[in-house]
N, C-alpha and C positions, 0 to 999 in steps of 0.2 A: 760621677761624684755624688756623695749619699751624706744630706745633712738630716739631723733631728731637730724636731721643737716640741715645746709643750703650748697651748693657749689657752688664749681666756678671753671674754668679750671682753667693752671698752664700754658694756655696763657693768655696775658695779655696785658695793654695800657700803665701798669703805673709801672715802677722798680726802686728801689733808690739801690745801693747796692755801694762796696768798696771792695780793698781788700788787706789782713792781711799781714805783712813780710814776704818775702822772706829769706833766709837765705844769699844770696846776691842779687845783682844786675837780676831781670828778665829782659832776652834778648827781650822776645815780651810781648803783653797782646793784645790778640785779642778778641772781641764780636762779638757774629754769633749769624744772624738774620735770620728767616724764617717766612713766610707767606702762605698761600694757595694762592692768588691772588697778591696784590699792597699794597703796605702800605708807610705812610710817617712818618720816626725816628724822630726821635730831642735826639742830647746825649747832655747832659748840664753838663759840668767839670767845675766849679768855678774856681779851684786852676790850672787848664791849660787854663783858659781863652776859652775855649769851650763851642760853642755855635750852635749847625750845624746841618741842616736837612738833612736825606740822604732817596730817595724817591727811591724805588725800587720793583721790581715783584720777587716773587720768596724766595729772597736769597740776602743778601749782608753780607758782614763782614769789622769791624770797626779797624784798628788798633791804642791801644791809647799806650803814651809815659808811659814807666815804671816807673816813676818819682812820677805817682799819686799813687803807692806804699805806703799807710800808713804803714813806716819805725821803727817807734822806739813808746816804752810804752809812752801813755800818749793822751791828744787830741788834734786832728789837723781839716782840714777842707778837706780831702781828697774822699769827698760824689761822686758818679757820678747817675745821673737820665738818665732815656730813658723814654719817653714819644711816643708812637704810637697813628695813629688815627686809627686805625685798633688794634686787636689782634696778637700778634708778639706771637711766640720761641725766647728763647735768651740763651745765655749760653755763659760762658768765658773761653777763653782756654789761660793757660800762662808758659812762659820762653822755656824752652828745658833741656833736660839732669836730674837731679836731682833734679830740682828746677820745672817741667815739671806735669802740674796739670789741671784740667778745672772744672765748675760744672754749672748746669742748675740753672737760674734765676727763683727767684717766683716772683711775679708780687704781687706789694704795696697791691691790694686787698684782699686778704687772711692772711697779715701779724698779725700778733695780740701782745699782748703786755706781753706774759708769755713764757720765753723758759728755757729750760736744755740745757748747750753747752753739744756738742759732741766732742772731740778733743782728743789727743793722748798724749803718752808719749814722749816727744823730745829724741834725743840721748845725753848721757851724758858726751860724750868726750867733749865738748866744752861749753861755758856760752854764744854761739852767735845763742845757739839753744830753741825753745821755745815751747810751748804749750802755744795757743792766742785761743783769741776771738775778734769780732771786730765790734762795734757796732754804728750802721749809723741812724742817726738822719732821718726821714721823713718828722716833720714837726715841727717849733719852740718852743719856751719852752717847752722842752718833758724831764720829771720828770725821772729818772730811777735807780735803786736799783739792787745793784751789791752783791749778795753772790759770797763768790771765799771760798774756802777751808781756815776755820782758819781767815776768814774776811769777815766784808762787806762794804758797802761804797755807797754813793748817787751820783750821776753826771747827771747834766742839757745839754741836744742835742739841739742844733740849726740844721735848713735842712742844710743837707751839712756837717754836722760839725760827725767828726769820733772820737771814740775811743779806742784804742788798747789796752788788759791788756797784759800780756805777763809773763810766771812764767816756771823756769825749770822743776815744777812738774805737772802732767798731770791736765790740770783745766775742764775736765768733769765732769759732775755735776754740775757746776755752775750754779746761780740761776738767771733768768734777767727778774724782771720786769717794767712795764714803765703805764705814765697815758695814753701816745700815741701810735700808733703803732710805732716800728721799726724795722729794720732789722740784722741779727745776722751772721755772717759771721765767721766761724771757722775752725779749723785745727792744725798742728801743720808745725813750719819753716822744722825743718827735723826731720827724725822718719824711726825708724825700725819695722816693724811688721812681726810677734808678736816681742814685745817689749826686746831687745838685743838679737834679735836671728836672725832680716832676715840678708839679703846681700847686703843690699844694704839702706842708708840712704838717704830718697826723704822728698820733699815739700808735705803736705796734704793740700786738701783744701775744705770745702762746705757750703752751705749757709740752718742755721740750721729750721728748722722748727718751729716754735711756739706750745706751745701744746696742742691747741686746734685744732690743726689738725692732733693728733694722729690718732691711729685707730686699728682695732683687729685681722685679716686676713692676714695672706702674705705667700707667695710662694717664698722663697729666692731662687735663683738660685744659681749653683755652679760657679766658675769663668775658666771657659775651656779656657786653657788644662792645668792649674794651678791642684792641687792635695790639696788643702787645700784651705779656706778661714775661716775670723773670724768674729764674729756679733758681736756690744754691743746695748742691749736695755736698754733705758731708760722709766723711768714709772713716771705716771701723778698721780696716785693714789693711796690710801692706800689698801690693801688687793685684790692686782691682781693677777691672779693666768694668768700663761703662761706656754700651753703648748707646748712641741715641738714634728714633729715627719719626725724622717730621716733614711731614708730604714726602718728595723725592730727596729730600738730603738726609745722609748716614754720616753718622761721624762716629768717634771715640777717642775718647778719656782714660788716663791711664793714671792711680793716684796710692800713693800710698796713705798708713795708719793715720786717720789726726787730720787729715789734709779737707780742705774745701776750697768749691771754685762755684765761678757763677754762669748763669747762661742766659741768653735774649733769644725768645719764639715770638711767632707771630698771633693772629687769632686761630690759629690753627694747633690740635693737640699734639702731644710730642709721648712717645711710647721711650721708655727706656728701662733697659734690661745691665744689671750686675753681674759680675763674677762673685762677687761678695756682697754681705749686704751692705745697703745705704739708707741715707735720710734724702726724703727730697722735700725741701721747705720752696713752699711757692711765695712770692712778692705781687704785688700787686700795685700799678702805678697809682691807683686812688689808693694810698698808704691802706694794707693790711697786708700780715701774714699768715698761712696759715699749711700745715703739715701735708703732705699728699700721698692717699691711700695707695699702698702697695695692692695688688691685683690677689694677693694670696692671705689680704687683709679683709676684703670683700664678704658682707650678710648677704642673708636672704630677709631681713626687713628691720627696719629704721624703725623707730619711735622718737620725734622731738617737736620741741618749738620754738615756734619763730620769734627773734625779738619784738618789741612793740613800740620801739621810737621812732623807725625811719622805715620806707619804701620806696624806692623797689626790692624785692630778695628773691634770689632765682636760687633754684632747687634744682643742682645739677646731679646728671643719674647716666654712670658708663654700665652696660649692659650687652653680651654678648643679642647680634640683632634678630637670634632664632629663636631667642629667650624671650623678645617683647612680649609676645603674646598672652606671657604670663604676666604681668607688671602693674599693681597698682595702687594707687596713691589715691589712701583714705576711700577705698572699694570701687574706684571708680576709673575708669580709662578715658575721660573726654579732657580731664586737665592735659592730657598731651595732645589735643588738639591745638592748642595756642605754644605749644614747644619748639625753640629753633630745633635744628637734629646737625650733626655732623658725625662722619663716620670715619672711622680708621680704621687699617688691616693688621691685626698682628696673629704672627704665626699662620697665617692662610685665614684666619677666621676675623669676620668684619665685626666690630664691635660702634655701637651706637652710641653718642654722649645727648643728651638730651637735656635741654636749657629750661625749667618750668620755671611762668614766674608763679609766687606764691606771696599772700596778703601776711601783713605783718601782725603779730599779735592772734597765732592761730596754732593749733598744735596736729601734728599730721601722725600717720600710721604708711609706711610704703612700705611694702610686699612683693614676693613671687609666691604664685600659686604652686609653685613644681617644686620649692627650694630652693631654686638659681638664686646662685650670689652676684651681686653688684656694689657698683662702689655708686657712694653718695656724700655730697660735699653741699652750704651754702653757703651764698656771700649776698651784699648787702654792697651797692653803692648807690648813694642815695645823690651827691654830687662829689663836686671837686675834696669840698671838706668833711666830710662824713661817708668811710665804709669800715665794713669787717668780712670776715669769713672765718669760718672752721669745719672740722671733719664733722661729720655726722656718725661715726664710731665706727669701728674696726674691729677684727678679729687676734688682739698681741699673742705674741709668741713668746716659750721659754717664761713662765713664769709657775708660780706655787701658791702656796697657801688657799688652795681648794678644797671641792670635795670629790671632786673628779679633775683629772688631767686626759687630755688631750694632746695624743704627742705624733707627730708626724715624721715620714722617713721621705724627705722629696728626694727626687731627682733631677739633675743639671746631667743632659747628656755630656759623655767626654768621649774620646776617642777608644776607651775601652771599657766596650759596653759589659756590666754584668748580665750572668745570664736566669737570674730570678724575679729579676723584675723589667713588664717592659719601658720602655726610654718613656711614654706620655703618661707612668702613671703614679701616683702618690699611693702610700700605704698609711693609713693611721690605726693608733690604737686606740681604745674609748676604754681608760682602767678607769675603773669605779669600786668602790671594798666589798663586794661580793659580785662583779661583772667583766666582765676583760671581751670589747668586742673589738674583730678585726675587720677594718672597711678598706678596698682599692678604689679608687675614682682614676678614670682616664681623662688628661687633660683635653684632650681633641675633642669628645663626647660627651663628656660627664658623664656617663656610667655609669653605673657603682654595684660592685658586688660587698655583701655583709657577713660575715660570718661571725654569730655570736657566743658562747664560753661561758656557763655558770661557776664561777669560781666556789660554789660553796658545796657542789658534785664533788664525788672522790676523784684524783685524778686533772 
């Protein structure tokens, strides 16, 4: 079977995003910016009268008033954009204590106009707690089509302009689509996980993906030195078949369009492979949420930083284990001296998760000297009432508005194999407006043969 994509990194110029109730008042809301080089922001807040460039090398972080909080169900004008002239990292990190949450920005390019929220079950002691979604206009009259459980309903976005649903019963699942792109921002105000049993009742938060940027492959890590964590996926498609496998148990899943379920692992990682693609949202029993890298979503180097209110934050990094050699974090190989390591086999080949911890309030650089990709995630549990996590960024599929496109022809072997390409290898194209190159990479070896095509030759 022969799918296409096009990608794009998970940095980016252009970010519209917002964010969902608090269950009270957030103490901070901070945005952390990272660059390889220089770059010049621009954050533009309407409803704060914001308007301001902050030009910077490196690293800076933004502090904005808790005020721009979209507060209560219903629609407001609570949008915030970041505009770079360069490619940025960005990520929000907000409040402290229970309310104490962050997640990695996708950048406008990749957005698309079909998503499943992901969100949680609020706690029930109270009617000031919620399970939300929160949905951010990009660009003017944007049409958009709201299924919630037992309802649906139409609402027009202007840029800028937010809207909040807000229901005491968990609104996953939910259906959101639009003529435009927008952006989808979800969680729950407070939540126990797994649901009336953790210890603690915290703020979730994450900004949900569209899902045309699912996908098949992932390596979930375990969440050290926690002894449990919980998955829920969601599916894009009718008759997906998902397999999972953690230590010696194998199992599967069999789910049509629209549909989600949930799962219980141990401290131990869990490998699961699609028929089609999926979302897999991790939970985590010190409340946070946070998206989980597909294996074909995988850089070859990270640029971010860390937040600066709490500590511990461990800096998790899955890596094929023949590839170590190349691997390093801020030029340096001894920070994986102090690393837990656990291993897992997929496909014959052992792959390495590696647990760093890392100081808060520090901005790192992680690398492969060869160009090996790896996935990279972190979280923050500092105790009972206080964590977070997010992606550290990914490679999205199927998106536009570039200057180059990158589109890919994978292969899922089937029983009837074509005979032009072999069954372990990926073919992409690199169009750019006077360049057209053709690259194979074998999945068993990474490999890669290149052939490249001046488009502005006759011929």
């Amino acid at each position: 079977m022969l799918f296409t994509s096009c990608v794009a990194g998970s940095m980016g110029t252009n970010y519209m995003f917002g964010i969902p109730a608090t269950y009270r008042n957030a103490a901070s809301i901070t945005i952390y910016l990272t660059t390889p080089d220089s770059a010049d922001a621009r954050l533009t807040i309407p409803y704060l009268n914001i308007d301001q460039h902050y030009i910077f090398t490196k690293h800076t972080y933004i502090a904005v008033s808790y005020t721009v909080v979209h507060s209560s169900a219903g629609g407001l004008f609570r949008g915030i954009e970041l505009h770079s002239d360069v490619p940025i990292w960005a990520s929000v990190v907000l409040g402290s204590a229970d309310y104490f949450e962050g997640f990695h920005l996708q950048p406008i390019d990749p957005i698309a106009t079909e998503y499943i929220v992901a969100s949680y079950q609020p706690i029930a002691t109270s009617h000031y707690y919620f399970s939300q979604f929160l949905l951010v206009g990009t660009e003017s009259d944007t049409s958009v089509e709201v299924t919630v459980p037992g309802d649906n309903f139409s609402i027009e976005l202007q840029k800028f302009e937010t809207y909040l649903y807000q229901s005491l019963d968990d609104v996953s699942g939910s259906i959101i689509t639009s003529d435009k792109p927008i952006s989808v921002i979800s969680g729950a105000s407070c939540a126990l996980v797994p649901v009336g049993m953790g210890t603690s009742c915290q703020y979730m938060i994450e900004q949900t993906p569209p899902t045309n940027l699912y996908d098949f492959n992932f390596i979930v890590p375990s969440l050290y030195p926690l002894t449990s964590y919980y998955l829920r996926i969601f599916v894009a498609d009718d008759d997906t078949e998902i397999s999972f496998i953690h230590g010696s148990s194998h199992f599967i899943r069999f789910k049509n369009r629209y549909e989600f379920f949930d799962e219980t692992f141990d401290d131990q990682p869990v490998f699961i492979q699609a028929s089609k693609p999926i979302m897999v949202m991790i939970y985590s029993p010190n409340p946070f949420m946070m998206p989980a890298q597909a294996m074909a979503q995988y850089q070859s180097e990270y640029n971010f930083a860390v937040q600066s209110t709490y500590a511990p934050n461990t800096l998790v990094i899955t890596i094929r284990e023949e590839d170590l050699s190349g691997l390093y974090v801020d030029g340096s190989k001894t920070i994986f001296d102090d690393a837990e390591k656990i291993n897992i086999t997929v496909s014959y080949h052992t792959y390495t998760i590696l647990f760093i911890p890392v100081t808060q309030a520090t901005i790192h650089r992680v690398h492969h000297s060869n160009g090996r990709t790896f996935g990279a995630v972190i979280y923050g549990i500092a105790d009972t009432t206080a964590a977070y996590g997010m992606s550290l960024g990914a490679v999205f599929t199927d998106t536009g508005n570039h200057n180059f496109i990158l589109c890919s022809l994978i292969w899922v072997p089937t029983a009837n194999h074509m005979n032009y390409i072999k069954p372990d290898q990926s073919i992409r194209f690199l169009i750019e407006p006077d360049h057209f190159q053709i690259a194979t990479q074998s999945l068993s070896d990474q490999t890669r043969s290149i052939t490249d095509l001046d488009t502005r030759s006759d011929g």
